[in-house]
DRENDO-1510 file (C-alpha; in Angstrom, 1 decimal, always signed):
<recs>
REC; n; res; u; v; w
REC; 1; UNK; +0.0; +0.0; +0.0 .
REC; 2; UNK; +1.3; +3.2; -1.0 .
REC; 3; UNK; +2.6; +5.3; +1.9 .
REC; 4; UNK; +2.4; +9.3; +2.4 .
REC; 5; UNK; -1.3; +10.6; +2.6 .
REC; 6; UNK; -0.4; +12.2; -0.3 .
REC; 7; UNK; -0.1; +9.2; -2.1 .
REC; 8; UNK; -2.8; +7.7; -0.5 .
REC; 9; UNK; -5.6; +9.9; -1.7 .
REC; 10; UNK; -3.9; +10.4; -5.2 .
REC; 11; UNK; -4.2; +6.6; -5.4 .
REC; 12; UNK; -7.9; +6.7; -4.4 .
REC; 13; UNK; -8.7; +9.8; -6.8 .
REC; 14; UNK; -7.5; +7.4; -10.1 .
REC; 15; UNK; -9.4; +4.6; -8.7 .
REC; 16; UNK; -12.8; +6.6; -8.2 .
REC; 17; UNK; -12.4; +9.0; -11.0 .
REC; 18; UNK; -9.3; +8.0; -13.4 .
REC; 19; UNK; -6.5; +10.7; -14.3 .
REC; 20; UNK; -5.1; +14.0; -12.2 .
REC; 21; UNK; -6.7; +16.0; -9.9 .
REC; 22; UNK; -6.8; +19.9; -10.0 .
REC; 23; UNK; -4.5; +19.9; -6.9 .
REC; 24; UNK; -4.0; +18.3; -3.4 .
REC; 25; UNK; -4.9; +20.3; -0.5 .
REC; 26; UNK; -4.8; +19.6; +3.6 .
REC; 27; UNK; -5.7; +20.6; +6.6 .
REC; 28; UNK; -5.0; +20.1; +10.4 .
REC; 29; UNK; -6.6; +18.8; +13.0 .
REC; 30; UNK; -6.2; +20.3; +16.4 .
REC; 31; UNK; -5.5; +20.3; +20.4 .
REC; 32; UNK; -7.0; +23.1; +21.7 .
REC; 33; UNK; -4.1; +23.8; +24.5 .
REC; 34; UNK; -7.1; +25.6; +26.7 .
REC; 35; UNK; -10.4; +27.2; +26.7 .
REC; 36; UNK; -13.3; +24.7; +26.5 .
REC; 37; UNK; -16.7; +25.3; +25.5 .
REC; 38; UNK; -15.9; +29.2; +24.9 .
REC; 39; UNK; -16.3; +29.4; +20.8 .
REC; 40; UNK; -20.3; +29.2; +21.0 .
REC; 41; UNK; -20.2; +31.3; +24.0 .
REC; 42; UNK; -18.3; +34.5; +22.4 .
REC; 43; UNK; -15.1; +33.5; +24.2 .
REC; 44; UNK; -11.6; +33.0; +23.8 .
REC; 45; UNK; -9.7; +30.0; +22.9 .
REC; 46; UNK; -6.2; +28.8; +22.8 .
REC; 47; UNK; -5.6; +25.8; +20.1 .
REC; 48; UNK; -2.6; +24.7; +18.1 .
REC; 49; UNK; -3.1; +22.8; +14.8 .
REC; 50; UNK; -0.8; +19.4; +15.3 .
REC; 51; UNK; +0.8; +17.0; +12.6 .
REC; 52; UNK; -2.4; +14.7; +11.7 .
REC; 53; UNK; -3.9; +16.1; +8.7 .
REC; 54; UNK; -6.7; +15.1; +6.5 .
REC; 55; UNK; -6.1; +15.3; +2.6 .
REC; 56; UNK; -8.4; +16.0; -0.3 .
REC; 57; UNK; -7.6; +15.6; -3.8 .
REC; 58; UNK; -10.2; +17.9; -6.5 .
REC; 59; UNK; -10.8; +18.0; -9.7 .
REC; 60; UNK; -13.6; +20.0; -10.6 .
REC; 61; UNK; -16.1; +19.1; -13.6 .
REC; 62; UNK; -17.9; +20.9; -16.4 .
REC; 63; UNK; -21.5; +20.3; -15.2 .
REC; 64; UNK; -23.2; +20.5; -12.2 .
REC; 65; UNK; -22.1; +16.8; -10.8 .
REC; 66; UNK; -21.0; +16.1; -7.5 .
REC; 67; UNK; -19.2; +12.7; -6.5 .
REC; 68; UNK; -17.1; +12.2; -3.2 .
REC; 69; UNK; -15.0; +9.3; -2.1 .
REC; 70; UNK; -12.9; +8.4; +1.1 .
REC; 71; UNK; -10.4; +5.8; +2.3 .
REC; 72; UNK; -12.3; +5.9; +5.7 .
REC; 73; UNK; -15.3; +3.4; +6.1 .
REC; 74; UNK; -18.0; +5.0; +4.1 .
REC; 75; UNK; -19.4; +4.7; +0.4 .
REC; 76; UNK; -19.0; +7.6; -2.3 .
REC; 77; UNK; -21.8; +9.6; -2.7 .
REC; 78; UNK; -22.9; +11.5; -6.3 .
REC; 79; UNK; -25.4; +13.9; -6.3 .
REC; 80; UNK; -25.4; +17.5; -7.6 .
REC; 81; UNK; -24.9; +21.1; -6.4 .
REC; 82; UNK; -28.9; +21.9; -6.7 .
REC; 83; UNK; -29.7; +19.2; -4.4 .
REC; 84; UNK; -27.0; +20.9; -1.4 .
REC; 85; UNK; -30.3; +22.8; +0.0 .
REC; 86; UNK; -28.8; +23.0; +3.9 .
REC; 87; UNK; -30.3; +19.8; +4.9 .
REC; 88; UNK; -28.8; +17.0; +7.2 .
REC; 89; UNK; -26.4; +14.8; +5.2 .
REC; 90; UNK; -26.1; +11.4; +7.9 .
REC; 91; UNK; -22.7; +10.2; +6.5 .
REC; 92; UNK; -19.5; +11.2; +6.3 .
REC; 93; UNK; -19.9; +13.2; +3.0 .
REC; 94; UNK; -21.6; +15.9; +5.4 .
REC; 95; UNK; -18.4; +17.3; +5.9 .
REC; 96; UNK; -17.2; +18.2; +2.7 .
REC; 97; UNK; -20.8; +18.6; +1.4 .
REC; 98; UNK; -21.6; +20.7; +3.6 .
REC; 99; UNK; -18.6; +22.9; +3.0 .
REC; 100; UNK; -19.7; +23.2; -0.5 .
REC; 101; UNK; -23.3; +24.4; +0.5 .
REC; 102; UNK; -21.6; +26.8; +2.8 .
REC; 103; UNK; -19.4; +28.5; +0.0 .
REC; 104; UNK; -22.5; +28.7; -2.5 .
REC; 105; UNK; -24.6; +30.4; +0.2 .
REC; 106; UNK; -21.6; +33.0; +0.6 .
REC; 107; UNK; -21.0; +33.5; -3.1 .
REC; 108; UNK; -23.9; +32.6; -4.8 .
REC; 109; UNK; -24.6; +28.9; -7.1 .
REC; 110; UNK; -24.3; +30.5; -10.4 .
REC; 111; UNK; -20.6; +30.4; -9.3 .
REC; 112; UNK; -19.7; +27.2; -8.9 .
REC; 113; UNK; -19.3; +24.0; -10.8 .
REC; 114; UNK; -19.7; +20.4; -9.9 .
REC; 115; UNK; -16.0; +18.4; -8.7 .
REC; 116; UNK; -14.5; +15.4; -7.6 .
REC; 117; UNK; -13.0; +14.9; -4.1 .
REC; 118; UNK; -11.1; +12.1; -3.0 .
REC; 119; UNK; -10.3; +12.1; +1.0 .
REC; 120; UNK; -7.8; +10.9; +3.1 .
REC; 121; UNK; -7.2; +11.8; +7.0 .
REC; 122; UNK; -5.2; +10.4; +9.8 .
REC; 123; UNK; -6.6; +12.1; +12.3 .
REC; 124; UNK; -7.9; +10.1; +14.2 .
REC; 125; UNK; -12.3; +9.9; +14.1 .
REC; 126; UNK; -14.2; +10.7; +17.6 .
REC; 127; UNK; -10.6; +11.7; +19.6 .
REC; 128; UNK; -11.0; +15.0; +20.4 .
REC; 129; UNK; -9.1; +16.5; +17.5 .
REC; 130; UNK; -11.2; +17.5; +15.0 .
REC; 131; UNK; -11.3; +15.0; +12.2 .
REC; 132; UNK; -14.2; +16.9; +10.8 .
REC; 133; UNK; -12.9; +20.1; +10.7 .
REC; 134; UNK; -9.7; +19.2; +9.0 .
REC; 135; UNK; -12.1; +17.5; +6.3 .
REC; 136; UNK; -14.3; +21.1; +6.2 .
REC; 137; UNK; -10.9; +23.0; +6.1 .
REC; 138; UNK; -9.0; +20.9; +3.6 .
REC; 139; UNK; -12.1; +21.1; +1.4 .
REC; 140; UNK; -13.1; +24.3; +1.7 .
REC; 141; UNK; -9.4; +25.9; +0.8 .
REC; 142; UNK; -9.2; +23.3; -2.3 .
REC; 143; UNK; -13.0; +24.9; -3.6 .
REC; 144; UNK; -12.1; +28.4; -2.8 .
REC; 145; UNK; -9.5; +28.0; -5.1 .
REC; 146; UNK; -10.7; +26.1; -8.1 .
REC; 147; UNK; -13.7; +28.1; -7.7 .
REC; 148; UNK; -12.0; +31.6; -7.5 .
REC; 149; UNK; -13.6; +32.2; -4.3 .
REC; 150; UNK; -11.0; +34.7; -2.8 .
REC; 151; UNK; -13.0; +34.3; +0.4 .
REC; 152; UNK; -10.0; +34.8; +2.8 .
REC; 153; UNK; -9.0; +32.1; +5.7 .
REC; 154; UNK; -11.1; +33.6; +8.6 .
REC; 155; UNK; -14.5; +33.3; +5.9 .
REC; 156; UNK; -13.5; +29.8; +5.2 .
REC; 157; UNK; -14.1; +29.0; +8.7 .
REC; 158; UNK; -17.1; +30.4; +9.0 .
REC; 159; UNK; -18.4; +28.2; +6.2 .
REC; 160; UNK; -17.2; +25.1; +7.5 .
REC; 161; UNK; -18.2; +26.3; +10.8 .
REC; 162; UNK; -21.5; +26.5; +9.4 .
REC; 163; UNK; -21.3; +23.3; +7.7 .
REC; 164; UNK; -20.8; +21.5; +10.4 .
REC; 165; UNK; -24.0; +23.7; +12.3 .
REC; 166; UNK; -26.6; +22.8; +9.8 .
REC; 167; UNK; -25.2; +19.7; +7.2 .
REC; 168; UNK; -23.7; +18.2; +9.8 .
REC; 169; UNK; -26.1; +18.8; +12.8 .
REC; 170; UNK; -23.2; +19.9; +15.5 .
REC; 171; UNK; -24.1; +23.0; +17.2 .
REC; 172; UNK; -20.4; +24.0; +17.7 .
REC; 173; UNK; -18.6; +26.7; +17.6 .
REC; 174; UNK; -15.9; +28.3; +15.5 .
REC; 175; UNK; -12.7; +27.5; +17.2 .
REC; 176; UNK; -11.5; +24.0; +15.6 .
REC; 177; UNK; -12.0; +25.7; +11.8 .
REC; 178; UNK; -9.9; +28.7; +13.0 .
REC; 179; UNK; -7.2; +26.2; +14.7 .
REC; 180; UNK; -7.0; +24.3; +11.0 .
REC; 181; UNK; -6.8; +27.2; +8.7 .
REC; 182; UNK; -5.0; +30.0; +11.1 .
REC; 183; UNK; -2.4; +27.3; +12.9 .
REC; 184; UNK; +1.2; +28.3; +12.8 .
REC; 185; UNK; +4.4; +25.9; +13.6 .
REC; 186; UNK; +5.4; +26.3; +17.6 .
REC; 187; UNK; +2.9; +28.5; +17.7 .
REC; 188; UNK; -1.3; +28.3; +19.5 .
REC; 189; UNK; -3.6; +30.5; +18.0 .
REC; 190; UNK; -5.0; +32.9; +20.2 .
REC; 191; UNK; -8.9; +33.6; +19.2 .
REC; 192; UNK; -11.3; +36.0; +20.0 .
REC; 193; UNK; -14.5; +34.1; +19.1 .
REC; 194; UNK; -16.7; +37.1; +19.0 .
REC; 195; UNK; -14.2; +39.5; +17.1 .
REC; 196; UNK; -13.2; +36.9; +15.1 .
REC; 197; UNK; -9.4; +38.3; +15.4 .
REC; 198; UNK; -6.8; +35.5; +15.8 .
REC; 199; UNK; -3.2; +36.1; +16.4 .
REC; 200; UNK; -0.2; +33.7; +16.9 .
REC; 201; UNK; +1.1; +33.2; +20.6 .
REC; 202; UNK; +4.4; +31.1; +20.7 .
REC; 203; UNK; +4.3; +28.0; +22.8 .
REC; 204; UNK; +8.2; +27.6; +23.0 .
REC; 205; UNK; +7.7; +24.1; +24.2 .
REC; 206; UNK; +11.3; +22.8; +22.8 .
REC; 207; UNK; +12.6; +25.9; +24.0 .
REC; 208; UNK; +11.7; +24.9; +27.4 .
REC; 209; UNK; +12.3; +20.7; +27.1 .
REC; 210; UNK; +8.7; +20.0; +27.6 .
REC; 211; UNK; +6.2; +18.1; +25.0 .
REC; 212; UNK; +3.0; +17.4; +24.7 .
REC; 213; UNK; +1.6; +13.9; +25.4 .
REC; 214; UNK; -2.0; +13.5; +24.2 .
REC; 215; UNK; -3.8; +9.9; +25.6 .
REC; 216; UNK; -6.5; +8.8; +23.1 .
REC; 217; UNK; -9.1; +7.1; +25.1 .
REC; 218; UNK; -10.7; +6.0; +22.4 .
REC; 219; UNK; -14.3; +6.5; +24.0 .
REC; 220; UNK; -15.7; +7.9; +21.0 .
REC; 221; UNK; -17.7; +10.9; +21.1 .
REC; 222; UNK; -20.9; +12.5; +18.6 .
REC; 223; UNK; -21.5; +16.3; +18.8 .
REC; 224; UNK; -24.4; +15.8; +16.4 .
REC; 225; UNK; -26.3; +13.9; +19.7 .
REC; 226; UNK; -27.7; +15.6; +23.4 .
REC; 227; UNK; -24.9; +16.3; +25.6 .
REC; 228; UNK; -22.8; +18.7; +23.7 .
REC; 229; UNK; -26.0; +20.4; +22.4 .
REC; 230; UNK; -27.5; +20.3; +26.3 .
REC; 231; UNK; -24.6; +22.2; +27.3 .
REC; 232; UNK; -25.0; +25.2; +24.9 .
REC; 233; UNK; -28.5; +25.3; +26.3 .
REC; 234; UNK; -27.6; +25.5; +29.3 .
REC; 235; UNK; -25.3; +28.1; +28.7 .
REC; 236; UNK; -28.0; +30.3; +26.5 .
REC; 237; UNK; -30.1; +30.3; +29.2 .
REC; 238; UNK; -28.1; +31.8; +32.0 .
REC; 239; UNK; -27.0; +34.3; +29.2 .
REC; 240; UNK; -30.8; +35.2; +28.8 .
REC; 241; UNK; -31.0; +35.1; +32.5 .
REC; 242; UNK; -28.6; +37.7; +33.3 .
REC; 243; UNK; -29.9; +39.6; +30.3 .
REC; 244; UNK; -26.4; +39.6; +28.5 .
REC; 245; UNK; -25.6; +38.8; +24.9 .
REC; 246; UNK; -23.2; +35.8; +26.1 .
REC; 247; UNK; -21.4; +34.4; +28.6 .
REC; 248; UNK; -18.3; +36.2; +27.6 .
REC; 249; UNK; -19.8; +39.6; +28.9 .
REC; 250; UNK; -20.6; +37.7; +32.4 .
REC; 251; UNK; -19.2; +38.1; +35.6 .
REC; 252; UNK; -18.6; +35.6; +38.5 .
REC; 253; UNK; -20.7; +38.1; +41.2 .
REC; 254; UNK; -23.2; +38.5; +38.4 .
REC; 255; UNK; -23.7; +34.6; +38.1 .
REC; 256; UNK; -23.8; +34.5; +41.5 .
REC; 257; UNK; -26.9; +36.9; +42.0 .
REC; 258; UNK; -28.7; +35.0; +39.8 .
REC; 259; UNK; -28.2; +32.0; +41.3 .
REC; 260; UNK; -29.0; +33.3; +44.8 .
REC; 261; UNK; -32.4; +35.0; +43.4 .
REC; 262; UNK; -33.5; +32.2; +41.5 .
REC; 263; UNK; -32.9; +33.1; +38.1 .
REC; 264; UNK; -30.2; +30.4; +37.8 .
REC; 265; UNK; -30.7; +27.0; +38.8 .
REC; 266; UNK; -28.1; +25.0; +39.9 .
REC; 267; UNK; -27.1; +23.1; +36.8 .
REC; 268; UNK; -27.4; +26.7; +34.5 .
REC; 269; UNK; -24.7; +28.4; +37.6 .
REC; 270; UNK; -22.3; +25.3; +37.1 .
REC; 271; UNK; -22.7; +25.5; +32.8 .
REC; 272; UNK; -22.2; +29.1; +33.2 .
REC; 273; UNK; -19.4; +29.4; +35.9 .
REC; 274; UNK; -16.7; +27.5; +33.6 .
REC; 275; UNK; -17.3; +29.4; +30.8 .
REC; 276; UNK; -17.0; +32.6; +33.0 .
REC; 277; UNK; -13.3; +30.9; +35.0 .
REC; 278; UNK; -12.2; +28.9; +31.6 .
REC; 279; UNK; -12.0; +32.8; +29.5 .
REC; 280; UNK; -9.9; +33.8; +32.4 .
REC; 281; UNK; -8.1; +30.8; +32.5 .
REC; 282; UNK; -7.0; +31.5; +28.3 .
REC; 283; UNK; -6.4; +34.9; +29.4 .
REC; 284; UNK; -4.1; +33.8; +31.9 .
REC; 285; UNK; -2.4; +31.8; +29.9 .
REC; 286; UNK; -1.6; +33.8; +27.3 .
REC; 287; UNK; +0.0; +35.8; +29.4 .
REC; 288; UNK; +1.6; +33.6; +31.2 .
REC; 289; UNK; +3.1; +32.2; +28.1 .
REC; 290; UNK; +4.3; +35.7; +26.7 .
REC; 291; UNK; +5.8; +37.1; +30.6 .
REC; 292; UNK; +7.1; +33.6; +32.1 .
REC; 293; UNK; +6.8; +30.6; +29.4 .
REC; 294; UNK; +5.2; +27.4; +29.0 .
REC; 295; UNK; +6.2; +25.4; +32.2 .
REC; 296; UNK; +4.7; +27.9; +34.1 .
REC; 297; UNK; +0.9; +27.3; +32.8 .
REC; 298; UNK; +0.4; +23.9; +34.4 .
REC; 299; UNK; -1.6; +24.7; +36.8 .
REC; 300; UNK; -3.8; +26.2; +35.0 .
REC; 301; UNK; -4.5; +23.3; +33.1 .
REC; 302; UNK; -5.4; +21.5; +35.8 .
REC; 303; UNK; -8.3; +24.1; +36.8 .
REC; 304; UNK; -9.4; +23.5; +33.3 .
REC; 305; UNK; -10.0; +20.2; +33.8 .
REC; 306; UNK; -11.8; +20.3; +37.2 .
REC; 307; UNK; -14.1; +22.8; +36.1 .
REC; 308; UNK; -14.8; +20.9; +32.9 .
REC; 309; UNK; -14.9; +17.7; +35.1 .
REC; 310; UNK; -17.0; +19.6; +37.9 .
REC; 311; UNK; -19.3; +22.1; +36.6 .
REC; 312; UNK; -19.2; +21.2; +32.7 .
REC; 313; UNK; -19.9; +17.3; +33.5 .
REC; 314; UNK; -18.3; +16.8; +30.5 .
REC; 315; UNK; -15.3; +13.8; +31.4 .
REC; 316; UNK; -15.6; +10.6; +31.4 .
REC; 317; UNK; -13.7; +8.1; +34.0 .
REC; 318; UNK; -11.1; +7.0; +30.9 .
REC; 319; UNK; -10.2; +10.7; +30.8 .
REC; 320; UNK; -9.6; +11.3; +34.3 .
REC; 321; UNK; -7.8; +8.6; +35.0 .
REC; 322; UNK; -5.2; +9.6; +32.4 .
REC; 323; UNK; -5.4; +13.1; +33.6 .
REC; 324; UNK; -4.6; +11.5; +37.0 .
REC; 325; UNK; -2.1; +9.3; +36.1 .
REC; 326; UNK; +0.2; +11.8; +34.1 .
REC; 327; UNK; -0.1; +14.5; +36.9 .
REC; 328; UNK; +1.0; +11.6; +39.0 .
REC; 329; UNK; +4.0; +10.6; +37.1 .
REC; 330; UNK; +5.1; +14.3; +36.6 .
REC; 331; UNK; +3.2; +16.1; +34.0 .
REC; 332; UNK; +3.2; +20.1; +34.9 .
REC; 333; UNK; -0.6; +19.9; +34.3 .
REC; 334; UNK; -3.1; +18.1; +32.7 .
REC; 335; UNK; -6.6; +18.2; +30.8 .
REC; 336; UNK; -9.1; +17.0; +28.7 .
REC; 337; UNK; -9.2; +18.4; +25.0 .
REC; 338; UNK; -12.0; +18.7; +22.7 .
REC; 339; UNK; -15.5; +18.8; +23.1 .
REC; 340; UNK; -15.2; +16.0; +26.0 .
REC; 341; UNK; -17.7; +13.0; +26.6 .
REC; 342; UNK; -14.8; +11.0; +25.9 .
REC; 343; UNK; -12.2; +11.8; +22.9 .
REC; 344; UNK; -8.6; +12.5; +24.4 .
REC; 345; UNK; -6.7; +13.9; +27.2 .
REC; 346; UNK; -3.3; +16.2; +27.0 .
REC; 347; UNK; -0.2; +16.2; +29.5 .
REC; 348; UNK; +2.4; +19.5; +29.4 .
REC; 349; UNK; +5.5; +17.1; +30.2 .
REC; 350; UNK; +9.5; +17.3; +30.6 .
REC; 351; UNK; +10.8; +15.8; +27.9 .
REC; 352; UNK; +13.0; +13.4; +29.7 .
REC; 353; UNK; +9.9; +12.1; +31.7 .
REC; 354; UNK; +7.9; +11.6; +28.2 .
REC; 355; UNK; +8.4; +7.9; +28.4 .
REC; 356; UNK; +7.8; +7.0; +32.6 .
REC; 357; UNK; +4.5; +9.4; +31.7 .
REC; 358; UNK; +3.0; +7.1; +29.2 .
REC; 359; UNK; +3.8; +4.0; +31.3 .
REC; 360; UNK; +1.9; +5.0; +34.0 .
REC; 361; UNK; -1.2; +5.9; +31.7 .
REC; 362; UNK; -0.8; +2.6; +30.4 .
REC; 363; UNK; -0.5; +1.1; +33.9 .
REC; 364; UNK; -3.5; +3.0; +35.0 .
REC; 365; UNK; -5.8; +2.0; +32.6 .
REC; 366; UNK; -4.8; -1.4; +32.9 .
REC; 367; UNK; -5.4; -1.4; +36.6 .
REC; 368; UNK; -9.0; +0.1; +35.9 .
REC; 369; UNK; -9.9; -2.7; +33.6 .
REC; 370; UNK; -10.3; +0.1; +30.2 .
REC; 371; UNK; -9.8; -0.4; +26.8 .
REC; 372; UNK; -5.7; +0.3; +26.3 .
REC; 373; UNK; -5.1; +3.6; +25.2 .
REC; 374; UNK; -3.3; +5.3; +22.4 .
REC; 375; UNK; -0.6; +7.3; +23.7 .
REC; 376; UNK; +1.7; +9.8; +21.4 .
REC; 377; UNK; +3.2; +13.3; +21.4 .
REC; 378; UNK; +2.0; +16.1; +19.0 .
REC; 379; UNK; +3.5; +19.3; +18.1 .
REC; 380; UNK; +2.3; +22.7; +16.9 .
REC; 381; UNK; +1.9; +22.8; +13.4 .
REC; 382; UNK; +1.4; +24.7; +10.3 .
REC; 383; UNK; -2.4; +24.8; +8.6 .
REC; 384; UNK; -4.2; +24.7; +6.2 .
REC; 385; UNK; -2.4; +24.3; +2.5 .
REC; 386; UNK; -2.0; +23.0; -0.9 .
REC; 387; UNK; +0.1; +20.9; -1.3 .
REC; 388; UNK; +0.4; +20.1; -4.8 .
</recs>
């Protein structure tokens, strides 16, 4: 079997549609470093895009015909541009589908033309690292371009953002889109989800002989079902509560009041309280990172994860039993990543403990009777581009 993704999607392009595509494009997916359930709530967020990409391969077509294929489990689909109306798509082909709604709602139909798309990812599905927005991104930059879009990076997240809202069915926010197109090598992208403004903050993780080990738990996760979707409800309603536009403009007295007068119950206070301490948290951070460096942000990592654990409900016992065991075995600070319910957790971590780290995860879950883990490193790195 041919090797490189690249490779890998070329060869599926000639079996599915014979000949050369247009191009080869990819995209990231990401570990958002810190600020959890923030995007949706006009936060901030703190993400790098890592190594893992997903690769498409385009070619487009002289009529309005639309065929996708992937080497993941899944069948090609053909249909046509007229029948992209906005509706759910149940498969995989939502993603890139979607994405090509998205940009024909932005630019108008009588722009585009029907394509071919071969895809090929290895990021991994349902860990926490946004498989389906490296799909949306990779896609998205390869139609902006055959389609003389000139839409601009921080528009093609919005449309694969808004993919994956009303194809796909995921009420998410916008971070994981920025992260894909917008990620820099060694470098997080610091998002204001309101403003839309990004700018690169260096990690300096080699700098300071620390790496990041990311445990995939491999309890798989859907944002298209209840508890992700139960959570921005939640959070909507203590913003309509305290009369605000979102939580982003809240304060910590301010949640309290409500709570103590009966405008917040309980489970609305919790929602609401992380999203209020996690922006302060990415806040923190950044500025920890600019004014001290990376091995000083670990404890604020950890907060992250008990208020995501706490007040968010959103872990699982896989995930903090990792989180656990690489604190244990001398991670700086530890948390879960992604949208939670399962997916992954990350460990800031000396280099020269990288290895004792990943034994005692391994140890741990073995001990707790759970599926055996994946356990790797990832690094910051570059976005969205083509490739050939």
């Amino acid at each position: 079997m041919i090797g490189t993704r690249e490779d890998r999607v070329l060869e599926l392009f000639a079996e599915h549609f014979g000949g050369r595509p247009d191009g080869v494009w990819s995209a990231p997916g990401r570990v958002n470093l810190i600020g959890e359930h923030t995007d949706y709530n006009d936060g901030f967020a703190l993400p790098f895009a890592i190594g893992h990409r997903a690769v498409v391969a385009v070619r487009l077509r002289h009529d309005e015909r639309v065929i996708v294929a992937t080497t993941a489990p899944g069948d090609p689909v053909d249909t046509t541009l007229s029948a992209l109306t906005g509706e759910r798509i149940a498969s995989w082909a939502a993603y890139p589908l979607g994405v090509a709604w998205a940009l024909g709602e932005a630019h108008g139909r009588d722009r585009l033309t029907g394509f071919e798309l071969a895809v090929h990812s290895d990021v991994p599905i349902g860990a926490g690292l946004s498989s389906s927005a490296a799909i949306e991104c990779a896609a998205a930059l390869a139609l902006d371009e055959l389609w003389s879009l000139e839409s601009g990076r921080p528009a093609l997240a919005l449309a694969g953002q808004r993919a994956e809202n009303t194809v796909v069915g995921a009420p998410t926010g916008i971070m994981d889109q920025t992260a894909s197109l917008l990620g820099e090598a060694d470098a997080a992208v610091f998002l204001d989800c309101r403003s839309l403004e990004a700018e690169a903050v260096g990690l300096g993780f080699e700098r300071a002989g620390l790496e990041v080990l990311i445990v995939n738990t491999h309890v798989s996760h859907d944002h298209a079902t209840g508890g992700y979707a139960s959570r921005r409800a939640a959070c909507e309603r203590a913003a309509d509560a305290l009369h605000v536009v979102a939580l982003r403009d809240a304060s910590l007295d301010e949640l309290r009041a409500a709570r103590d007068d009966g405008r917040l119950d309980d489970e609305a206070f919790r929602r609401a309280r992380h999203v209020v301490t996690e922006n302060a948290r990415v806040l923190d951070t950044v500025a920890t990172l600019r004014d001290v460096g990376a091995a000083a942000i670990g404890s604020l990592l950890d907060a992250s994860h008990a208020s995501m654990r706490d007040d968010f409900e959103i872990s699982v016992p896989e995930i903090d039993t990792a989180v656990e065991a690489m604190r244990s075995a001398g991670a700086l600070g530890a948390r879960l990543t992604g949208g939670g319910f399962g997916g992954s957790a990350i460990g800031l971590v000396p280099s020269d403990d990288i290895g004792a780290v990943a034994d005692a995860v391994l140890a741990a879950f073995s001990r707790a009777g759970f599926r055996e883990p994946t356990v790797s490193t990832v690094s910051p790195s570059a976005g969205a581009r083509r490739e050939r």
